[in-house]
Backbone as a chain_set.jsonl record, in Angstrom:
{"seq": "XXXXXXXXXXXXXXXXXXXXXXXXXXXXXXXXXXXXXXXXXXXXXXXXXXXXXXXXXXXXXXXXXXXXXXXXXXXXXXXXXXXXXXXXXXXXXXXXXXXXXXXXXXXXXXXXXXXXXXXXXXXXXXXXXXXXXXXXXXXXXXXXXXXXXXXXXXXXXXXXXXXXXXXXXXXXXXXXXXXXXXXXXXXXXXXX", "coords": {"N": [[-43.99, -98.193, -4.548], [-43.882, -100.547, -2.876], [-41.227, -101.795, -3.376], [-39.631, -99.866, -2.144], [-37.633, -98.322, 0.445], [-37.976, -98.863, 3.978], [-37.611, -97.439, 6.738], [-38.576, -97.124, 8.939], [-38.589, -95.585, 11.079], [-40.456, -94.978, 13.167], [-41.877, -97.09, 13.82], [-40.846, -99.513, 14.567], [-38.383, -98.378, 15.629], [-38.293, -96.734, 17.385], [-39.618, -97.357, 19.478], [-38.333, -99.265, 20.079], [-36.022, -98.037, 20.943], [-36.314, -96.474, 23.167], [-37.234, -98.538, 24.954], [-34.769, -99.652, 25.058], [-32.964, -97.285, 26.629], [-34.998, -97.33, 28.767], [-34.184, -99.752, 30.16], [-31.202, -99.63, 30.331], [-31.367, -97.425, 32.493], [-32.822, -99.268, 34.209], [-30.761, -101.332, 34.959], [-28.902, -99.356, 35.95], [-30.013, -99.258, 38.41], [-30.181, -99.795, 41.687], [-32.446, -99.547, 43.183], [-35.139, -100.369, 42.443], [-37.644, -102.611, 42.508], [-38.693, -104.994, 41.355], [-37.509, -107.585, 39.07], [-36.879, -107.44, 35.495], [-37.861, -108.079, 32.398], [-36.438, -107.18, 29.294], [-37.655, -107.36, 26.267], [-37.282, -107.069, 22.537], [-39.52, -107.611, 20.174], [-39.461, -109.681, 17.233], [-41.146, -110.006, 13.861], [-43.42, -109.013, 14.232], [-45.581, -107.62, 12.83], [-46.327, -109.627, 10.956], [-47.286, -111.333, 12.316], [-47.417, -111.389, 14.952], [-45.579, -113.22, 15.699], [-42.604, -113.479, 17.144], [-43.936, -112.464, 19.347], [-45.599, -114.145, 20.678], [-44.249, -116.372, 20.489], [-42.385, -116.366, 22.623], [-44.133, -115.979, 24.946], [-45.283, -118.587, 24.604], [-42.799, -120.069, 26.327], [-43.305, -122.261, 29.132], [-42.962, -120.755, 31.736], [-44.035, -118.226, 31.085], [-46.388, -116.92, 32.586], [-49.48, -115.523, 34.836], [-48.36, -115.449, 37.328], [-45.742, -115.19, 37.66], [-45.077, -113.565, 35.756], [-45.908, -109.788, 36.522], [-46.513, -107.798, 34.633], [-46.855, -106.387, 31.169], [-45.074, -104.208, 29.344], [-45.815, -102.689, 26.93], [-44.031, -100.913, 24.056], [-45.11, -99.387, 21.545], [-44.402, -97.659, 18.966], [-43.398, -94.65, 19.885], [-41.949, -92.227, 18.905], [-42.991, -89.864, 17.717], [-44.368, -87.798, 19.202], [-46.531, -85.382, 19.529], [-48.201, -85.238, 16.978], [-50.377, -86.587, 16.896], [-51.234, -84.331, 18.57], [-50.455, -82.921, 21.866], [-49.996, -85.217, 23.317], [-49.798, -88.742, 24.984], [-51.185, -91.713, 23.947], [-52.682, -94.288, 25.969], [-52.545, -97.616, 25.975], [-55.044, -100.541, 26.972], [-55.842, -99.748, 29.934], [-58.012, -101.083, 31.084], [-57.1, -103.793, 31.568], [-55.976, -104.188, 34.509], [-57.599, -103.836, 37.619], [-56.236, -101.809, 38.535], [-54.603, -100.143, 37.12], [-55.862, -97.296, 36.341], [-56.37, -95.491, 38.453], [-53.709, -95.415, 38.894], [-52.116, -94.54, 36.333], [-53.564, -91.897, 37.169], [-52.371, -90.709, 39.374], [-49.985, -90.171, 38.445], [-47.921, -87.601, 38.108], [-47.491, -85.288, 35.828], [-46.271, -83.199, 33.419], [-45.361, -82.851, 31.131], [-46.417, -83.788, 28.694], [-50.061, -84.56, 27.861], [-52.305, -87.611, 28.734], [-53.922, -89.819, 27.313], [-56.117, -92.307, 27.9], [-56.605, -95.564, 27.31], [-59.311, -98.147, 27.422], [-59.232, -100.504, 26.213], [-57.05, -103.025, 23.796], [-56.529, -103.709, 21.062], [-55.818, -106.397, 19.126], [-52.867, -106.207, 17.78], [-50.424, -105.596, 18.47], [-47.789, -106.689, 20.08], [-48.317, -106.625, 22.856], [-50.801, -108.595, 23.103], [-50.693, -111.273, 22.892], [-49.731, -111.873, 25.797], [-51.817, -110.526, 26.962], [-53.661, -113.066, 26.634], [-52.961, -114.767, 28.16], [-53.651, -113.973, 30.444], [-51.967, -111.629, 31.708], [-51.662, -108.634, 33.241], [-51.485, -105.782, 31.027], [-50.031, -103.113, 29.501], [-49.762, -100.604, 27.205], [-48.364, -98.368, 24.977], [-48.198, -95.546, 23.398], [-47.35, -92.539, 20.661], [-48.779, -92.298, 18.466], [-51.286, -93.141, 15.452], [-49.62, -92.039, 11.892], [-49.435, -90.237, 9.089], [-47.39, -91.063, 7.784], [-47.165, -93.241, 8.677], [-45.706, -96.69, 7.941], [-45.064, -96.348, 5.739], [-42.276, -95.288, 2.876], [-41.548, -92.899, 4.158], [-41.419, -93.293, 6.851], [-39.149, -92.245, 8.931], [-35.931, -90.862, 10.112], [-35.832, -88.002, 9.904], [-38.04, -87.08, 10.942], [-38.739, -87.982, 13.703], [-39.119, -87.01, 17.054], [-37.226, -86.077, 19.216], [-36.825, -85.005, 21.469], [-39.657, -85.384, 22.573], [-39.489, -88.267, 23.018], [-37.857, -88.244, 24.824], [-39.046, -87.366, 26.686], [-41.223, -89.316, 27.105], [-39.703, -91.296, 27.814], [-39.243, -90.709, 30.77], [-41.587, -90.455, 31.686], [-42.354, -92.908, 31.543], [-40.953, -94.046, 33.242], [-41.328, -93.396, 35.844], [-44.249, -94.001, 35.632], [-43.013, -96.632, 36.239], [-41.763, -96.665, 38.62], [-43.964, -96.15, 40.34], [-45.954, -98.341, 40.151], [-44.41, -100.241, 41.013], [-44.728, -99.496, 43.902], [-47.028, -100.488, 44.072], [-49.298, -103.306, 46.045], [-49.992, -105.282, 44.641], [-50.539, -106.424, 40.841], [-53.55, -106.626, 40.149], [-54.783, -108.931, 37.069], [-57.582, -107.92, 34.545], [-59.952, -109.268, 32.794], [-60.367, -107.939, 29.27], [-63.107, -106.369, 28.31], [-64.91, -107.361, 24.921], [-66.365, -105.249, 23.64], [-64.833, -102.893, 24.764], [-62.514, -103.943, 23.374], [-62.952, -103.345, 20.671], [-63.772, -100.822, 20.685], [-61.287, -99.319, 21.341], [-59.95, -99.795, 18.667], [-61.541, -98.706, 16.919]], "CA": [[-43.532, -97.956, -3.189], [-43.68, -102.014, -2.236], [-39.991, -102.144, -2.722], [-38.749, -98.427, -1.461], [-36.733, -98.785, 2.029], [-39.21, -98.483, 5.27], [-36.6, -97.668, 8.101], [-39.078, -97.538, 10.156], [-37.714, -94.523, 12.417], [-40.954, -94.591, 14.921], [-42.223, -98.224, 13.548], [-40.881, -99.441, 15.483], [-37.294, -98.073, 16.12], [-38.711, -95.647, 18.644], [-40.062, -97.911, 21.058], [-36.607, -99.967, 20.494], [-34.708, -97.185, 21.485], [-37.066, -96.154, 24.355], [-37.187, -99.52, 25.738], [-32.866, -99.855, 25.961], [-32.883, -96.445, 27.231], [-35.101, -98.24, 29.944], [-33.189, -100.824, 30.246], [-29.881, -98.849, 30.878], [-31.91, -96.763, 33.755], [-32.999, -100.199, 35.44], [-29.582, -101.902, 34.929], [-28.223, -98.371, 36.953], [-31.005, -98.617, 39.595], [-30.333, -101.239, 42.382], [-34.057, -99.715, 43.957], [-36.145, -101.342, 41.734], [-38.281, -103.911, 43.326], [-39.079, -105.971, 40.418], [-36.778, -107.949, 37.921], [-37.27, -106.729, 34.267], [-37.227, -108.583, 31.632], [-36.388, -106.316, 28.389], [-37.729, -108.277, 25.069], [-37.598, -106.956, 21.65], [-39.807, -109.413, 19.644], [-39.643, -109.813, 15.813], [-42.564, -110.022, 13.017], [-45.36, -108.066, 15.084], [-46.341, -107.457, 11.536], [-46.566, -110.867, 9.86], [-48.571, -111.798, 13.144], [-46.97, -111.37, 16.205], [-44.668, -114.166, 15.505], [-41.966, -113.386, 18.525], [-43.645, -112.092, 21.33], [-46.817, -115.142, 20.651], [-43.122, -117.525, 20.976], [-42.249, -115.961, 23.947], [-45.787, -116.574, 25.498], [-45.361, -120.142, 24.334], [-42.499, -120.734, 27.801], [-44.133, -122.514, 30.672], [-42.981, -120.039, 32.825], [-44.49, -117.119, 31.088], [-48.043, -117.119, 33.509], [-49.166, -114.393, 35.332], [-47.98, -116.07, 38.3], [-44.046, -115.035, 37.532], [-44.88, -111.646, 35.159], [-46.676, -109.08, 36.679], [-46.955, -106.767, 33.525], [-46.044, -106.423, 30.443], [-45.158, -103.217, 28.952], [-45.851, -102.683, 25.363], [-43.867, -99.374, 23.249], [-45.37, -99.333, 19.85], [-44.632, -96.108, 17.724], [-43.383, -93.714, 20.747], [-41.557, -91.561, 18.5], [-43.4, -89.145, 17.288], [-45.133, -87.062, 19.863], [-46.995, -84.331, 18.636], [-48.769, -85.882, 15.982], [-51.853, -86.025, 17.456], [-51.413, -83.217, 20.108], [-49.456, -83.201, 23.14], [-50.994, -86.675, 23.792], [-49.89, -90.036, 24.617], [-52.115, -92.527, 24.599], [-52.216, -95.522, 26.871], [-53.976, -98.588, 25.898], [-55.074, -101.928, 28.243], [-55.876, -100.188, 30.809], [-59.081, -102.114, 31.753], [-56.118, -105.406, 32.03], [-55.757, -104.252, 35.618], [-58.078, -102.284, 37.93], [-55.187, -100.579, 39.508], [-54.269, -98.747, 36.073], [-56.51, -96.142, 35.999], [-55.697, -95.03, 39.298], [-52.03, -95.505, 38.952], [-52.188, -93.326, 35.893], [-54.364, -90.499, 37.58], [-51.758, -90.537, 40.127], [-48.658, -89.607, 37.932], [-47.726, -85.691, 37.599], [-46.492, -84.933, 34.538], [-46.74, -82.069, 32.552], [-44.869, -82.682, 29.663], [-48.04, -84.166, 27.981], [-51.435, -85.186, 28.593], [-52.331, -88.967, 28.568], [-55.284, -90.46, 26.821], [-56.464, -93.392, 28.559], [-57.95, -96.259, 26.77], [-59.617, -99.321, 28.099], [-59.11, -102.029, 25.327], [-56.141, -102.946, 23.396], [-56.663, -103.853, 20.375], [-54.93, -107.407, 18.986], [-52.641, -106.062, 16.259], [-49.304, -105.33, 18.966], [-47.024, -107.456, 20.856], [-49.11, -106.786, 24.296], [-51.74, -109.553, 22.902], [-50.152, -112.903, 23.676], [-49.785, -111.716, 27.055], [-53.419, -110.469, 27.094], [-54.444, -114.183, 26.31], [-51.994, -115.843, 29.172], [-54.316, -113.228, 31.79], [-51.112, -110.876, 32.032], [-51.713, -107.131, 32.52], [-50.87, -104.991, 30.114], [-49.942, -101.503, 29.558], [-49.516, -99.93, 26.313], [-47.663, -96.729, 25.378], [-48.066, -94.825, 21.731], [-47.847, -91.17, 20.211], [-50.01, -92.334, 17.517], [-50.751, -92.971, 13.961], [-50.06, -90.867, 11.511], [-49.848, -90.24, 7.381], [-46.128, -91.673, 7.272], [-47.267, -95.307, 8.98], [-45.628, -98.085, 6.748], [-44.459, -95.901, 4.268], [-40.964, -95.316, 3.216], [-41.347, -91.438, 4.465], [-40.832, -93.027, 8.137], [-37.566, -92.165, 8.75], [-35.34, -89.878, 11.202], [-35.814, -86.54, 10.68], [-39.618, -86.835, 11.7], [-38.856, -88.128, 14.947], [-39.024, -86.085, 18.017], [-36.261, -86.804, 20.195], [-37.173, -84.414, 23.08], [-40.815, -85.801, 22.732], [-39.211, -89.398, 23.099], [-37.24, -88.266, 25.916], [-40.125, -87.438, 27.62], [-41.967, -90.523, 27.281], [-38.881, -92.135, 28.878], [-39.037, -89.894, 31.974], [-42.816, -90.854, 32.414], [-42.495, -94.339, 32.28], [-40.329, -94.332, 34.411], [-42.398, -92.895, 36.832], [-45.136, -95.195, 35.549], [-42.493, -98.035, 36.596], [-41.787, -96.599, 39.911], [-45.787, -96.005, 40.92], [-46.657, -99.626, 39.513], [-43.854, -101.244, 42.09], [-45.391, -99.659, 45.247], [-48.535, -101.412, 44.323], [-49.103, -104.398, 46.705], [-50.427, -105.864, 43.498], [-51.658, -105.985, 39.808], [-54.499, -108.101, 39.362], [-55.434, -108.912, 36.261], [-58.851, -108.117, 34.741], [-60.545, -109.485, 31.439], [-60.785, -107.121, 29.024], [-64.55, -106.453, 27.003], [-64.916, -107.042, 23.582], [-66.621, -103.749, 23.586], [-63.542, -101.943, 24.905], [-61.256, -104.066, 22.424], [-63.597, -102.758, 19.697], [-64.179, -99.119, 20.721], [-59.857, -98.661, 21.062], [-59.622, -100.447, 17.672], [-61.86, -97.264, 16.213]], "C": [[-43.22, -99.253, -2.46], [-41.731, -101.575, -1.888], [-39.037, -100.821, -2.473], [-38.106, -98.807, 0.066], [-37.987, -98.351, 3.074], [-37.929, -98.515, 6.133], [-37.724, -97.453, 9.114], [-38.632, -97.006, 11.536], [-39.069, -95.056, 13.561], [-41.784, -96.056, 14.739], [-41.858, -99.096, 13.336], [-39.296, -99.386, 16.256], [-37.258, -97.516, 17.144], [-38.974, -96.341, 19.842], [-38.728, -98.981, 21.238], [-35.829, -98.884, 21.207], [-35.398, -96.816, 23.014], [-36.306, -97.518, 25.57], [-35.785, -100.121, 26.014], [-32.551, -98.629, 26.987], [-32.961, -96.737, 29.005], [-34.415, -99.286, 30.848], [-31.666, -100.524, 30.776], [-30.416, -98.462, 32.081], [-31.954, -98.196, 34.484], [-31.519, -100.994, 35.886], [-28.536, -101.317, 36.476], [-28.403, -98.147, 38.362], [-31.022, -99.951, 40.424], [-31.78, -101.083, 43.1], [-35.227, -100.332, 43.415], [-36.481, -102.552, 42.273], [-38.493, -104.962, 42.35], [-37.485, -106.284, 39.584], [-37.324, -107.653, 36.563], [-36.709, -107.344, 32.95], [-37.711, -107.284, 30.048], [-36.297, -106.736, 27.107], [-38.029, -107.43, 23.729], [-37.832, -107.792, 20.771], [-40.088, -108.935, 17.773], [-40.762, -110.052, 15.08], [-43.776, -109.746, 13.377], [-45.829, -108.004, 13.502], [-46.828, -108.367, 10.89], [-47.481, -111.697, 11.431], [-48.219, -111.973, 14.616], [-46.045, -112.674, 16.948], [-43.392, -114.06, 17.449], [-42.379, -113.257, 19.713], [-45.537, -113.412, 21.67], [-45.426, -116.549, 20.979], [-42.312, -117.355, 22.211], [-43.007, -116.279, 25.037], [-45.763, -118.11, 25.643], [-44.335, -121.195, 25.914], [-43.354, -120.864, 28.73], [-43.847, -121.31, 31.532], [-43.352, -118.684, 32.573], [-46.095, -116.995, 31.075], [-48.134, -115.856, 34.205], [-48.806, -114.525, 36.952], [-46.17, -115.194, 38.151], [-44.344, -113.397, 36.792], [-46.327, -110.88, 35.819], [-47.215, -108.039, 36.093], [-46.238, -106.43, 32.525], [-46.681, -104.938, 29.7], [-44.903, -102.634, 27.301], [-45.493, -100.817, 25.108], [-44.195, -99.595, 21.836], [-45.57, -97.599, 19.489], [-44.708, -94.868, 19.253], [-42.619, -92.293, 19.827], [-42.165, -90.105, 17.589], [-44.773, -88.252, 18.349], [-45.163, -85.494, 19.321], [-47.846, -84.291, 17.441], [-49.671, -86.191, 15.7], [-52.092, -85.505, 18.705], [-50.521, -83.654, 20.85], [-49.815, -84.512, 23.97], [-50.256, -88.139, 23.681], [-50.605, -91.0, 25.204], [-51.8, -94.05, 24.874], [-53.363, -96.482, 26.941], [-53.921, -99.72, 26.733], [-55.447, -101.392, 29.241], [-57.309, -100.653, 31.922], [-58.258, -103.343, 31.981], [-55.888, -105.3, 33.234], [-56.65, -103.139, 35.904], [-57.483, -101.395, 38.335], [-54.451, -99.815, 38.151], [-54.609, -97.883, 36.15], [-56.363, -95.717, 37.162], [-54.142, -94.051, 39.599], [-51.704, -94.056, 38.104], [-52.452, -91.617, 36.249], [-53.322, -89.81, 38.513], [-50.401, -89.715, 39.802], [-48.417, -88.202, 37.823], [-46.931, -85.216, 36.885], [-47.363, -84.306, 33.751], [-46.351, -82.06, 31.079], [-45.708, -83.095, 28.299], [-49.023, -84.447, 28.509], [-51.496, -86.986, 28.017], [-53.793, -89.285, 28.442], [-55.505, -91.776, 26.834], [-58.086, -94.036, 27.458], [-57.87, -97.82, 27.33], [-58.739, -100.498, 27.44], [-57.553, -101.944, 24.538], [-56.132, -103.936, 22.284], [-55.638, -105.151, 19.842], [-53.613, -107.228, 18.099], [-50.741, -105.715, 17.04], [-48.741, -106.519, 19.3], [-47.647, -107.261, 22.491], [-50.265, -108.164, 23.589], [-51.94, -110.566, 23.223], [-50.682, -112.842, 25.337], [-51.497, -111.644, 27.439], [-54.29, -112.515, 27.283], [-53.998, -115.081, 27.735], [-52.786, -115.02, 30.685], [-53.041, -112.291, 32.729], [-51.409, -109.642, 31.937], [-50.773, -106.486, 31.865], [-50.922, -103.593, 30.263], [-49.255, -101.061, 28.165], [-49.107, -98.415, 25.747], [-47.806, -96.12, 23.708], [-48.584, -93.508, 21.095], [-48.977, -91.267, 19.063], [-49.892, -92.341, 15.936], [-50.821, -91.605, 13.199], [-49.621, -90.821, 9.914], [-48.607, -91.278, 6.859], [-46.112, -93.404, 7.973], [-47.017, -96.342, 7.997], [-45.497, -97.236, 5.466], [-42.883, -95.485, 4.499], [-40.584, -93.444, 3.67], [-41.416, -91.671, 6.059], [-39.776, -92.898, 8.054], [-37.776, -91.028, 10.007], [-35.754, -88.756, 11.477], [-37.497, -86.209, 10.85], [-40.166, -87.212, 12.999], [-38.674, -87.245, 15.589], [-38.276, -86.33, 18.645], [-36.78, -86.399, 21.185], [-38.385, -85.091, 23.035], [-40.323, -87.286, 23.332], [-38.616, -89.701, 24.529], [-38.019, -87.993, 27.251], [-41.227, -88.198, 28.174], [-41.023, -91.156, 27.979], [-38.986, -91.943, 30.182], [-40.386, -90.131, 32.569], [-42.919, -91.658, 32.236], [-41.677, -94.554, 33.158], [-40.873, -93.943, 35.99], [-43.5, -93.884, 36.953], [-44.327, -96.538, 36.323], [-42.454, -97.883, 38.157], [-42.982, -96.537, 40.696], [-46.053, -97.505, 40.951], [-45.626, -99.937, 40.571], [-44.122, -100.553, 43.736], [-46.642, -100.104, 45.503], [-48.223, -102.309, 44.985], [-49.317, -105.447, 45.804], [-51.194, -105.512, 42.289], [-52.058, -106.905, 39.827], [-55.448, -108.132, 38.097], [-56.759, -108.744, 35.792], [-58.935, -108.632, 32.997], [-60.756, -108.472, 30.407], [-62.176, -107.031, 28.239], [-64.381, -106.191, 25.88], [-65.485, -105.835, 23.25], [-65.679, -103.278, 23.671], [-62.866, -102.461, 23.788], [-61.52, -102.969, 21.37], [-63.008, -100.979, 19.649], [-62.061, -98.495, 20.831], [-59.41, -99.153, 19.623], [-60.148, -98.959, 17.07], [-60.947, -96.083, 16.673]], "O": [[-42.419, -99.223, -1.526], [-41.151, -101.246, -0.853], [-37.816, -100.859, -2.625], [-38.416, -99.889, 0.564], [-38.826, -97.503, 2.77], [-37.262, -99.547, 6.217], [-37.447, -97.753, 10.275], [-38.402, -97.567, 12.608], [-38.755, -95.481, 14.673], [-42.507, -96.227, 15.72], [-42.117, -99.751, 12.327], [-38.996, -100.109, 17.206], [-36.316, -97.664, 17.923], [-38.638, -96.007, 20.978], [-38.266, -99.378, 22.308], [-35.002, -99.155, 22.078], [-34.669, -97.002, 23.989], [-35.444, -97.516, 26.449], [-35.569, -100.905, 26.938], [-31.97, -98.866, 28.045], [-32.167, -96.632, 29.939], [-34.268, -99.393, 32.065], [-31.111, -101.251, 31.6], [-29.986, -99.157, 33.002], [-31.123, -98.345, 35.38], [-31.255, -101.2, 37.071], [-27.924, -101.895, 37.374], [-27.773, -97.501, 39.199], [-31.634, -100.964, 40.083], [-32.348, -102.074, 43.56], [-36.175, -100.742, 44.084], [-35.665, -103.45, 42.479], [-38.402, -106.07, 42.88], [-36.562, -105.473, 39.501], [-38.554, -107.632, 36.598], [-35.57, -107.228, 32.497], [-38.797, -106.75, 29.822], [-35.201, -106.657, 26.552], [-39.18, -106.995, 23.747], [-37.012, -108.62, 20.378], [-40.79, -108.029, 17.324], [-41.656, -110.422, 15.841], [-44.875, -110.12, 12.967], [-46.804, -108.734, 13.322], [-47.794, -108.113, 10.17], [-48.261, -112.635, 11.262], [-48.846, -112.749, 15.336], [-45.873, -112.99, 18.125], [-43.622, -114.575, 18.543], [-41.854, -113.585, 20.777], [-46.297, -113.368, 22.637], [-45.715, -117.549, 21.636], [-41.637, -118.266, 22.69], [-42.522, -116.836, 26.022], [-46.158, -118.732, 26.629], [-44.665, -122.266, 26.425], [-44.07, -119.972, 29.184], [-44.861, -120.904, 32.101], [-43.164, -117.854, 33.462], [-46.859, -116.97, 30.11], [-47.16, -115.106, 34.27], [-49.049, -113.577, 37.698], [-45.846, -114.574, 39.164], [-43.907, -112.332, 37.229], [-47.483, -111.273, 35.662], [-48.114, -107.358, 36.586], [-45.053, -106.149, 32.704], [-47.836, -104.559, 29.505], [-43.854, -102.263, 26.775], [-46.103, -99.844, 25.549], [-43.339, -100.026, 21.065], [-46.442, -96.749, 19.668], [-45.758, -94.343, 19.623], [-42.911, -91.211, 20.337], [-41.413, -89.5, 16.825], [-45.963, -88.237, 18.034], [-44.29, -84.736, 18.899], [-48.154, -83.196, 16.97], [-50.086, -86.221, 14.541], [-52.802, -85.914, 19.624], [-49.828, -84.643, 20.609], [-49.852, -84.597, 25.198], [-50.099, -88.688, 22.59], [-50.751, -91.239, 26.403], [-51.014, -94.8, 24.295], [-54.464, -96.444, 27.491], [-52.841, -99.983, 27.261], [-55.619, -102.278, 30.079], [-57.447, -100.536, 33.139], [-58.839, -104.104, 32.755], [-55.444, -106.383, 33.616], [-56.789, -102.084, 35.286], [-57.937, -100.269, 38.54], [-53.721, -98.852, 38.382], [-53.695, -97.065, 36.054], [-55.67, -94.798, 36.727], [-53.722, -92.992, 40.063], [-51.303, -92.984, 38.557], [-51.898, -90.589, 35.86], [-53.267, -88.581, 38.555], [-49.848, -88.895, 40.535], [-49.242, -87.756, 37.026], [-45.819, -84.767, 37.167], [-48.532, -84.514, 33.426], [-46.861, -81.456, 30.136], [-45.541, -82.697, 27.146], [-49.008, -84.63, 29.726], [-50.834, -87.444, 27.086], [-54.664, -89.059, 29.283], [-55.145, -92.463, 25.877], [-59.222, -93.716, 27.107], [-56.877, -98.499, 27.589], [-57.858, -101.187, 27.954], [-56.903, -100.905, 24.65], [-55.71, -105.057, 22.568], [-54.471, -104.931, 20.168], [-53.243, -108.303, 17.626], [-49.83, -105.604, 16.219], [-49.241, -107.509, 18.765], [-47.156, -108.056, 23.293], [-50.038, -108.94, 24.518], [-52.97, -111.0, 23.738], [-51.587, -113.448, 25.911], [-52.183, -112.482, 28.024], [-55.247, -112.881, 27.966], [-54.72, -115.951, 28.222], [-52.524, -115.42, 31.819], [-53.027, -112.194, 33.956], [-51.511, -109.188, 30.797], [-49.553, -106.545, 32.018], [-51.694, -102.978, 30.998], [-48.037, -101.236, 28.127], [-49.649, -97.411, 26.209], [-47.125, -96.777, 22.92], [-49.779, -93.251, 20.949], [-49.861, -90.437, 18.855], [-48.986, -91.867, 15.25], [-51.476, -90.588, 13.425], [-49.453, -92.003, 9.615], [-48.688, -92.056, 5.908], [-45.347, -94.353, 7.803], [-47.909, -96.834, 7.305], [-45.852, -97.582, 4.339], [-42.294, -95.352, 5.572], [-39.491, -92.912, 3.473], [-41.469, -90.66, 6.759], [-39.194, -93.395, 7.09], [-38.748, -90.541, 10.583], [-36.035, -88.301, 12.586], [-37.967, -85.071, 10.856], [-41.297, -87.036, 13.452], [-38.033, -86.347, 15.044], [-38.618, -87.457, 19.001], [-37.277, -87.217, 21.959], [-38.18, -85.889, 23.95], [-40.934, -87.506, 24.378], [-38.699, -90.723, 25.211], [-37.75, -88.275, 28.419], [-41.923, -88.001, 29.169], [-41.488, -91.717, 28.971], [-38.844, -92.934, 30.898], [-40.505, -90.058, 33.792], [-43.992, -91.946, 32.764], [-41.88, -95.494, 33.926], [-40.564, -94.463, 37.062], [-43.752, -94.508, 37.984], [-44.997, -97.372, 36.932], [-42.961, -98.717, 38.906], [-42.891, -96.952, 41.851], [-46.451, -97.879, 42.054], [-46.337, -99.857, 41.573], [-43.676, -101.175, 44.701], [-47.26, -100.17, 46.565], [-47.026, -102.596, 44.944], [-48.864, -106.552, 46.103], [-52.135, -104.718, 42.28], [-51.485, -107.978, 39.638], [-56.543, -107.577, 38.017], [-57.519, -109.393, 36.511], [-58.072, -108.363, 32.161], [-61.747, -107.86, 30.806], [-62.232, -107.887, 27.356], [-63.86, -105.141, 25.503], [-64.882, -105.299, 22.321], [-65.224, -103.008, 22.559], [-62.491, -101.583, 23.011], [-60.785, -102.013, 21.122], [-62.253, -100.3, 18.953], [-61.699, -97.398, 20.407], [-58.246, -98.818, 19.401], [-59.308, -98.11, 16.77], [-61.108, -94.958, 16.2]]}, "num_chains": 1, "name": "protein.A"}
């Protein structure tokens, strides 16, 4: 199986496609209070190579970014229940709020503190940037060459678009996120 094809439909094509989707909507939307920067970063796998060289500009402090929004593996909702779960958010106390606040039916959201080092939210984590993490979850076809297309959900995908976006609009009537530390306990306990 080493050398079979991995397309890599929801690992991580899904949160690529999500995150232009996004990207088109903010482009469209002169109300947006924030500027948005929209980075797809290379070799998360071999060690987080792009978005740890990204981190590396002086000007990426949490002084200039106020949050960085990690999509890993959105494509497949349903996979473990009508559930997507949302990791980091002990990186700001105004997450868990923010979240509680949203009204959306199209799934439920499983809120977890820690965020485990193994994404492209991590760097940021280290620079004292909150984070917010977004993912339907693993599941038997992870890193094998049986990810592919026709096991994505589109409508599921389309519905994660429609609640971050909501998430984006809630998060810019905050007066502020302020970062918090996260506990090696929490990293731990979202790692299990």
């Amino acid at each position: 199986e080493q050398n079979a094809i991995h397309n890599g439909a929801d690992d991580n094509a899904s949160g690529t496609a999500v995150m232009l989707e996004l990207a088109r909507w903010a482009m469209n939307n002169e109300s947006l209070r924030y500027n948005y920067i929209f980075a797809a970063f290379s070799a998360e796998e071999k060690g987080l190579f792009g978005s740890k060289a990204f981190c590396t500009r002086e000007w990426v402090t949490n002084d200039n970014i106020v949050y960085m929004l990690n999509l890993d593996m959105v494509g497949r909702l349903g996979c473990q229940g009508d559930t997507v779960s949302v990791l980091g958010v002990a990186s700001s106390p105004v997450w868990e709020s923010l979240l509680a606040g949203i009204e959306f039916s199209d799934f439920s959201i499983r809120k977890i503190n820690g965020a485990p080092p193994f994404s492209d939210h991590a760097p940021f984590l280290k620079k004292d940037i909150p984070v917010i993490y977004f993912t339907t979850g693993i599941h038997p076809d992870y890193h094998t060459p049986a990810d592919d297309t026709e096991l994505i959900n589109f409508k599921g995908m389309a519905e994660v678009v429609a609640y971050i976006r909501l998430f984006m609009r809630s998060a810019e009537k905050l007066p502020e996120i302020p970062f918090h530390k996260i506990g090696t306990l929490q990293h731990t306990r979202a790692y299990i």
